[in-house]
DRENBA-11394 format. One record per residue: chain; x, y, z of N, C-alpha, C, O in turn; residue number from 0; residue in one letter. Coordinates in pm, whole numbers. Example, Ala and Ser with C-alpha at 12.3 -4.5 7.8 and 13.67 -1.06 7.14 Angstrom:
2
REC  mol      nu      nv      nw     cau     cav     caw      cu      cv      cw      ou      ov      ow  seq  type
REC    A    1319    -569     780    1230    -450     780    1320    -330     780    1424    -332     846    0     a
REC    A    1285    -225     708    1367    -106     714    1290       3     787    1341     114     804    1     s
REM end
This chain:
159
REC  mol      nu      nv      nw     cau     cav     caw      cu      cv      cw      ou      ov      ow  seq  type
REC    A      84    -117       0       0       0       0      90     125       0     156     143     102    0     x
REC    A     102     224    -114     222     313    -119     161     422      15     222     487     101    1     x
REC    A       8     404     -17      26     567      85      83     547     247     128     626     330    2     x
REC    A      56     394     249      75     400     462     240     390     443     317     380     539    3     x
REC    A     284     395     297     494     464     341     523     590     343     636     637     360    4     x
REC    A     367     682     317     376     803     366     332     860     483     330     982     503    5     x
REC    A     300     783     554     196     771     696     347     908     770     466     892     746    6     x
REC    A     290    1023     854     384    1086     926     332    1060    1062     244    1134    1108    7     x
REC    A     384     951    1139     342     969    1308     442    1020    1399     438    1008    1522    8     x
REC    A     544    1086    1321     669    1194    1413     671    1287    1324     650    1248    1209    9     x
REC    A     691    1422    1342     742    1527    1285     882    1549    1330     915    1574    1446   10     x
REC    A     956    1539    1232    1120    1588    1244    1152    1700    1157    1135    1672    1039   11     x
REC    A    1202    1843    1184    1240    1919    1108    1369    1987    1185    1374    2038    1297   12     x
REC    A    1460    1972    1097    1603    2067    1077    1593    2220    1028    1535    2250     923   13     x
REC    A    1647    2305    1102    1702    2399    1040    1856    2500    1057    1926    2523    1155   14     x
REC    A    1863    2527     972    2023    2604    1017    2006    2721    1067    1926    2770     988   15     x
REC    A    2032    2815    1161    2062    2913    1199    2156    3034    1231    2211    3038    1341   16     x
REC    A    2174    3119    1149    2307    3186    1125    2331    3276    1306    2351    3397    1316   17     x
REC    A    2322    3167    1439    2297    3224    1565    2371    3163    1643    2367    3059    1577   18     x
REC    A    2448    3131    1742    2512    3052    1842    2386    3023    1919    2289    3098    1924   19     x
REC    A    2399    2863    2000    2270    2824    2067    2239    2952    2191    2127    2998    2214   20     x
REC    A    2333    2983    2244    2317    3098    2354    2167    3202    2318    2073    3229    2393   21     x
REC    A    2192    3247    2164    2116    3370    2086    1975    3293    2100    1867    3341    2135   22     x
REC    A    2003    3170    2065    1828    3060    1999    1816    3044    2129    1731    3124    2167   23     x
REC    A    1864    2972    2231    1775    2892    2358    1641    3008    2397    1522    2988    2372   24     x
REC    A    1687    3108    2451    1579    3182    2505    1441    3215    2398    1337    3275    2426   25     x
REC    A    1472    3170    2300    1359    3212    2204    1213    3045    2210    1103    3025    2158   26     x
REC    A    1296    2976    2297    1171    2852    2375    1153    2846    2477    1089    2758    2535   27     x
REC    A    1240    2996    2551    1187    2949    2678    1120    3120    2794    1070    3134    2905   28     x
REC    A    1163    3212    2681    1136    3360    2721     982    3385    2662     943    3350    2551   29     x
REC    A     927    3434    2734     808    3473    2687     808    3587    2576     750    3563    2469   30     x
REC    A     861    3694    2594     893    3801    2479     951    3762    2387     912    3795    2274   31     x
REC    A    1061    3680    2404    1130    3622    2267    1030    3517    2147    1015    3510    2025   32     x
REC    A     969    3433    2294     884    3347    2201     801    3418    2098     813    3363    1989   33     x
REC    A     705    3543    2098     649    3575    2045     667    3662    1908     604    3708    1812   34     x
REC    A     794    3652    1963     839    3756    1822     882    3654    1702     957    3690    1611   35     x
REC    A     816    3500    1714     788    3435    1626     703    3327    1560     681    3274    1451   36     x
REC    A     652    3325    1751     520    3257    1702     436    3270    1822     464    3217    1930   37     x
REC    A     326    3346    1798     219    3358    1896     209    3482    1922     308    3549    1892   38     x
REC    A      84    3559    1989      50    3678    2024      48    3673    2163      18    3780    2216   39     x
REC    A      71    3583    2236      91    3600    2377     173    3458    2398     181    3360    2324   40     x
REC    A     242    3488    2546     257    3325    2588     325    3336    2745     403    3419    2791   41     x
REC    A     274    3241    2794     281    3185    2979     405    3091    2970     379    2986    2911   42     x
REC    A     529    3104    3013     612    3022    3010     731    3014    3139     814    3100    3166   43     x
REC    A     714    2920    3187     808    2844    3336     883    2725    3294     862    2609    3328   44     x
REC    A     978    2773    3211    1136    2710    3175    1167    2617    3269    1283    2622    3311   45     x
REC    A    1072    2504    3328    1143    2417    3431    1046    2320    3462     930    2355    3485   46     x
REC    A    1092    2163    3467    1004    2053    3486     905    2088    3541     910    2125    3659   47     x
REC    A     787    2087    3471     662    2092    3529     617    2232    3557     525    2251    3636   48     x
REC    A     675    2328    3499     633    2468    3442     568    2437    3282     586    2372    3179   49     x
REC    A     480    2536    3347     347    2582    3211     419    2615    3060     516    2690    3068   50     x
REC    A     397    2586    2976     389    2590    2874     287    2646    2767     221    2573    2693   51     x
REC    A     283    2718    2767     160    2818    2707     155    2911    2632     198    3019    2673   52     x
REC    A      96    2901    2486     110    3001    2410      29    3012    2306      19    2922    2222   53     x
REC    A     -56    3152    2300    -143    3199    2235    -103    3233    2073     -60    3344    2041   54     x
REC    A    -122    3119    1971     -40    3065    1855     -82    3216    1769      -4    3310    1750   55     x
REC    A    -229    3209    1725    -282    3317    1652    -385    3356    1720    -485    3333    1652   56     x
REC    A    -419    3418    1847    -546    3430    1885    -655    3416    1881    -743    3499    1905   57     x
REC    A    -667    3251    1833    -741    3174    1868    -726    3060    1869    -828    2993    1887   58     x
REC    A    -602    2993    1850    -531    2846    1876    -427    2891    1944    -339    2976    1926   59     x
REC    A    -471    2785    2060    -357    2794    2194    -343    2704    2237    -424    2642    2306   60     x
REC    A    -189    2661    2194    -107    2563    2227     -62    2566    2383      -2    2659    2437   61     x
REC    A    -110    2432    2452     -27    2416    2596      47    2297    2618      51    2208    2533   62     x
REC    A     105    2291    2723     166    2161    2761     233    2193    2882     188    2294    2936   63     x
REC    A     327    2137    2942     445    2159    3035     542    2140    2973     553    2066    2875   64     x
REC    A     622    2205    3023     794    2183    3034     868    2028    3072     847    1990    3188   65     x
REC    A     916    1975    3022     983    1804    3094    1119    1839    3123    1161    1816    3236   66     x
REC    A    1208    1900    3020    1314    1917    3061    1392    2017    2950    1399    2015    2827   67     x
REC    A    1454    2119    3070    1535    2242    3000    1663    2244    3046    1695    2305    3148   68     x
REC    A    1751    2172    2966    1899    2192    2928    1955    2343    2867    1985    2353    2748   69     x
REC    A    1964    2435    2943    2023    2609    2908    2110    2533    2784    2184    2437    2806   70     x
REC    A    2087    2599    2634    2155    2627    2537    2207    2513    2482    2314    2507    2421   71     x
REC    A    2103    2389    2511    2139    2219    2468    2011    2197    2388    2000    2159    2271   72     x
REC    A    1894    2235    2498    1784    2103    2492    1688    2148    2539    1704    2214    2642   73     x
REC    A    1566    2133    2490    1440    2203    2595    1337    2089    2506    1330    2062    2386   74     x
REC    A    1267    2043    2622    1135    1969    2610    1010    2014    2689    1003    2062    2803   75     x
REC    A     918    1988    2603     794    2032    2637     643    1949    2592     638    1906    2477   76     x
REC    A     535    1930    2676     479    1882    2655     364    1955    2555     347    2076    2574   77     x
REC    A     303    1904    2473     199    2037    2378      75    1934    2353      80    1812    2366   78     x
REC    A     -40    2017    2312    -201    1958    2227    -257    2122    2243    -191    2214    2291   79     x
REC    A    -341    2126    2210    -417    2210    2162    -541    2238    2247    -626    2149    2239   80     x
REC    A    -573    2351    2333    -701    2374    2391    -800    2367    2381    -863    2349    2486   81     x
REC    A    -873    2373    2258    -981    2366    2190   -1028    2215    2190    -960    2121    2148   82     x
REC    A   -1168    2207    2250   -1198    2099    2252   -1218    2007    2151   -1280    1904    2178   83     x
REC    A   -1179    2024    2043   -1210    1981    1916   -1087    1927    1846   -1103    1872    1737   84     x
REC    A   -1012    1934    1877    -819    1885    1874    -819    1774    1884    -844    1730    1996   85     x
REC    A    -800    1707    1808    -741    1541    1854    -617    1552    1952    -589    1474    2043   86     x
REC    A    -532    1694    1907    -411    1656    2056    -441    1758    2119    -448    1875    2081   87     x
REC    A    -466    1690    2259    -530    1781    2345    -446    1826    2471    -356    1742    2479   88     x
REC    A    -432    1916    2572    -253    1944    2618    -235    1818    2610    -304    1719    2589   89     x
REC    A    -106    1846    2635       3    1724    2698       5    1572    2648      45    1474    2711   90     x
REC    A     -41    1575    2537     -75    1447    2512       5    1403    2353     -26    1311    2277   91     x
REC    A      98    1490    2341     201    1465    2261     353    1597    2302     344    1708    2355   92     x
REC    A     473    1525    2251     619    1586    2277     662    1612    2198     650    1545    2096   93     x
REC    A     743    1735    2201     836    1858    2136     978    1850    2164     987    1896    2277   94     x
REC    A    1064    1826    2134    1204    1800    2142    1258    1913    2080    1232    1925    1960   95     x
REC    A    1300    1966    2114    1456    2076    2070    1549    2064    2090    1584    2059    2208   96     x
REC    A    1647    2050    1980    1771    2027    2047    1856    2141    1954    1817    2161    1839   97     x
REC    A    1965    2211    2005    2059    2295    1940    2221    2193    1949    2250    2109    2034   98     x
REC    A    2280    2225    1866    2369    2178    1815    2486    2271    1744    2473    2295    1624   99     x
REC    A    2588    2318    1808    2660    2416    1722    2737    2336    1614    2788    2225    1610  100     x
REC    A    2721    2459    1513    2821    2414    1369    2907    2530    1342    2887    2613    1253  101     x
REC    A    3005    2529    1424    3100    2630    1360    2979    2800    1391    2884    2783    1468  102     x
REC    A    2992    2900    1347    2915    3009    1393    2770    2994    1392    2704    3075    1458  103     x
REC    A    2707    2894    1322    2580    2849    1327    2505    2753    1387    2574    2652    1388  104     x
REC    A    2410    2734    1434    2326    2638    1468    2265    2558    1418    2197    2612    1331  105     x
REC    A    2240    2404    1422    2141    2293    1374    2041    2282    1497    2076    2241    1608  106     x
REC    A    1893    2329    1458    1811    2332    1512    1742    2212    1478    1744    2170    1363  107     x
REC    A    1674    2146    1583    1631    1984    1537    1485    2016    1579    1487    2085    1681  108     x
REC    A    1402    1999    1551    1265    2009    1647    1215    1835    1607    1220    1788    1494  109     x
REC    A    1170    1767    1723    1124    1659    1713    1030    1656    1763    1042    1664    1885  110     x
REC    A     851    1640    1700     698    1581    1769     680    1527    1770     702    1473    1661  111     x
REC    A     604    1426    1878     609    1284    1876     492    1250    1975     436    1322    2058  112     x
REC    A     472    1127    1946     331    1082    2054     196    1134    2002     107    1146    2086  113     x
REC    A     167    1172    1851      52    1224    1835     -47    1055    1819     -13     936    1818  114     x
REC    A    -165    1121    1808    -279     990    1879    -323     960    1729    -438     916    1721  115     x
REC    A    -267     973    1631    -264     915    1451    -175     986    1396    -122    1078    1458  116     x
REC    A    -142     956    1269    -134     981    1177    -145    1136    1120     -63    1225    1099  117     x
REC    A    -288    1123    1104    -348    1208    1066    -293    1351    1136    -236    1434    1065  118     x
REC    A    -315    1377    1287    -275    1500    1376    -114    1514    1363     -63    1621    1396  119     x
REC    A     -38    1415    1319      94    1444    1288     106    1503    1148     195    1585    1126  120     x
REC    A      36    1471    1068      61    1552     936       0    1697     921      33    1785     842  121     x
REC    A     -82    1697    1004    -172    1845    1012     -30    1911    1076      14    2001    1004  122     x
REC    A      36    1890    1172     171    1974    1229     263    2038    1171     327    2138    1201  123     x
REC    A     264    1945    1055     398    1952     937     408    2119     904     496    2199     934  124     x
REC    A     288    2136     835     271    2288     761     308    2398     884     346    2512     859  125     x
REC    A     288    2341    1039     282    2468    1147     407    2466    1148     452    2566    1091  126     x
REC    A     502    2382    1193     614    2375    1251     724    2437    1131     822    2505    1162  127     x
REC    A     685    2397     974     742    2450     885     748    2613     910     852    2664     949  128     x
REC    A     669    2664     893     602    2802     945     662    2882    1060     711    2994    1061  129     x
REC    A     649    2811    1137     740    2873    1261     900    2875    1260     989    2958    1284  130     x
REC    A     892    2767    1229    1077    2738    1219    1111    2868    1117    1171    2967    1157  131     x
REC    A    1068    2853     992    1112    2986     942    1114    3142     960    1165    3236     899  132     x
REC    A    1022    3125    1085    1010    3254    1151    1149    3247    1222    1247    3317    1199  133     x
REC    A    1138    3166    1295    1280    3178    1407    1437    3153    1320    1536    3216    1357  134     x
REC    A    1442    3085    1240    1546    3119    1122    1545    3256    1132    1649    3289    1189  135     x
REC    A    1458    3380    1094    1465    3508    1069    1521    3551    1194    1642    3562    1213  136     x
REC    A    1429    3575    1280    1437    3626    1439    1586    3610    1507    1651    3701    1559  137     x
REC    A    1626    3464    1495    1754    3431    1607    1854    3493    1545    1932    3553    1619  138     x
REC    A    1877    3495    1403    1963    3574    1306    1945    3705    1330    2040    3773    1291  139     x
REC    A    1841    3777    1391    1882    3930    1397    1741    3990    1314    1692    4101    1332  140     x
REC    A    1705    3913    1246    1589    3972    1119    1456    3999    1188    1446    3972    1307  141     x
REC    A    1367    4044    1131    1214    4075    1161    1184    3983    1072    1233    3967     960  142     x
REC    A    1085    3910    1138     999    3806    1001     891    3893    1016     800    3832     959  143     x
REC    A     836    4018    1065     727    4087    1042     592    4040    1121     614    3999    1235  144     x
REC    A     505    4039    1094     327    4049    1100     343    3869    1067     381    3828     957  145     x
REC    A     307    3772    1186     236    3701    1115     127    3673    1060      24    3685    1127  146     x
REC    A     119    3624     910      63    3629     847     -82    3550     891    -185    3590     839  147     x
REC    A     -88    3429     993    -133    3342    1008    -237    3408    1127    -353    3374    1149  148     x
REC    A    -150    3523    1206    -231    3588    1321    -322    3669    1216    -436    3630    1244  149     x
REC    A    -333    3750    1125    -362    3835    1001    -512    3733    1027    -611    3743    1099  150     x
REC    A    -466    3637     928    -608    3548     882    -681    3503    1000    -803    3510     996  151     x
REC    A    -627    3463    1094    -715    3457    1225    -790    3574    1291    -892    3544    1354  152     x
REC    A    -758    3686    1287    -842    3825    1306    -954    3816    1210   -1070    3793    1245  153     x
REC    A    -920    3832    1101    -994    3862    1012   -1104    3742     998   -1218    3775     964  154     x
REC    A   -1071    3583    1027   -1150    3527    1042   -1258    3558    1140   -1379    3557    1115  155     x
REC    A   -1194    3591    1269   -1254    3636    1369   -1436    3749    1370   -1546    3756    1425  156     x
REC    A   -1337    3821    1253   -1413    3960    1215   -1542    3896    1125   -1614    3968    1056  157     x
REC    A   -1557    3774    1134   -1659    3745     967   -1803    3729    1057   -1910    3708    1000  158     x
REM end
């Protein structure tokens, strides 16, 4: 059956970062930093069993806890989605970060895992793509601007 060798029940995405891990760590675990790439608000306690919380586009809000924060290694966190209508609902799937220096740059790893199908792992793909390229911009120094995604969620809002 070709399609179940496309089945995604982990999300793994790489990216490079023109940042030393020092510049990136705080951008998963600062509340101000977080937002200046993904989310319009966010509640965050950098430490086993601190909140994890963040208002994605103002009106999807991602939670979970914290499992474990390695300063400028490693940060884990637990995530699902508030909305009762989420197949992942908090805490009921994991976020792995790991930084990795390369010479003046960073290999950013993000690993999701534990989603409850298939299906809620491939819906992730397009977010995490999305974000990561925000924070590519951000940890480098750049403005990724207005997200676009908060934009369409207002305006959905407004209908």
């Amino acid at each position: 059956m070709p399609e179940a060798e496309q089945v995604v029940d982990v999300v793994v995405r790489e990216v490079t970062i023109d940042a030393s891990p020092e510049t990136i760590f705080p951008f998963f675990t600062d509340p101000e930093k977080m937002i200046r790439w993904k989310g319009i608000d966010a509640k965050l306690d950098p430490r086993p069993g601190g909140i994890y919380r963040v208002d994605v586009t103002g009106r999807d809000v991602a939670r979970g806890e914290y499992v474990a924060v390695e300063p400028n290694t490693r940060v884990v966190f637990t995530w699902g989605w508030e909305s009762p209508e989420s197949p992942v609902q908090p805490g009921t799937s994991m976020v792995e970060i790991t930084l990795r220096p390369e010479g003046s740059k960073t290999i950013v790893r993000l690993e999701h895992r534990d989603f409850p199908s298939a299906e809620a792992a491939t819906a992730h793909v397009d977010g995490w793509d999305h974000f990561l390229e925000r924070l590519t911009i951000v940890a480098a120094g750049g403005d990724p601007g207005v997200d676009p995604w908060t934009l369409r969620s207002e305006e959905e809002g407004g209908k």
